[in-house]
N, C-alpha and C positions, 0 to 999 in steps of 0.2 A: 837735318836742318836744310841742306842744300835742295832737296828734293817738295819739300815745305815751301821753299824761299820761288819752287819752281813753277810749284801749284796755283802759290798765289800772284805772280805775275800774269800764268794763264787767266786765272778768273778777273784779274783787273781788266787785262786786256780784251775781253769778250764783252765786259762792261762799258766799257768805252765806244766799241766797235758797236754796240745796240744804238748807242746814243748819237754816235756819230752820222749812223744811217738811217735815222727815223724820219718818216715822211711828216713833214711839216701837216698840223690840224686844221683840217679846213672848219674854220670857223660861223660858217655859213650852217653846220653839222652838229658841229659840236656840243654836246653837253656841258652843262656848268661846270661840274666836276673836271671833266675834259681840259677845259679852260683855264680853271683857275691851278691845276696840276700843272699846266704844258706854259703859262706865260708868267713869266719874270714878272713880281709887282702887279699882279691879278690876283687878288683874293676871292674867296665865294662871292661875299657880295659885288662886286665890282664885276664877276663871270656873269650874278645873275642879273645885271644892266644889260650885261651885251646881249645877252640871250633874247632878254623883252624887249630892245629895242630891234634885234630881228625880226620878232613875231609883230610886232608893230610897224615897223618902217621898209619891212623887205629883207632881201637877202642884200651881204656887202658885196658891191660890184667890187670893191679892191680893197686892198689890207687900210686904206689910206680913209677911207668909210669908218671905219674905228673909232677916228679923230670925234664924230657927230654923237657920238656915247661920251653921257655927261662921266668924268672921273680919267677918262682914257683921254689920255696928251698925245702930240706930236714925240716926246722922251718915252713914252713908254711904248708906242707903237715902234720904232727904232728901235727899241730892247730885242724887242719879241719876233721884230723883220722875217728871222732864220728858222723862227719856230713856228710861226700862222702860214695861214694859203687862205685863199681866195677858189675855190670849184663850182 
């Protein structure tokens, strides 16, 4: 049991340690999948807004460019701060 109890602290903690260290998604790149996977409060279709409005409007100069995608708020761009990039 001890050794059980031992294993699975190791595998939580290697999970946590991926998650902790993961390079924020530059959104400029991103796949829809990508998106609506990696942001809090991003569903498919709301991933495939951001997307079209890339291929239509440019790339985001700054995470703060989000804001101009009909459905993405000022609250939900703040969510996702730790999780998006801008490259």
């Amino acid at each position: 049991m001890k050794r059980l109890k031992r294993f699975l602290s190791i595998c939580l903690l290697a999970l946590f340690a991926n998650v902790a260290w993961a390079e924020p998604l530059d959104i400029n790149t991103a796949t829809v999948e990508q998106i609506a996977e990696a942001m809090t409060g991003v569903g498919k279709a709301k991933a495939e807004t951001i997307v079209k409005d890339r291929e239509t409007n440019g790339k985001f100069k700054s995470i703060e460019d989000l804001n101009r995608v009909k459905g993405i708020g000022k609250a939900t761009v703040e969510k996702n701060r730790d999780k998006i990039a801008v490259k």
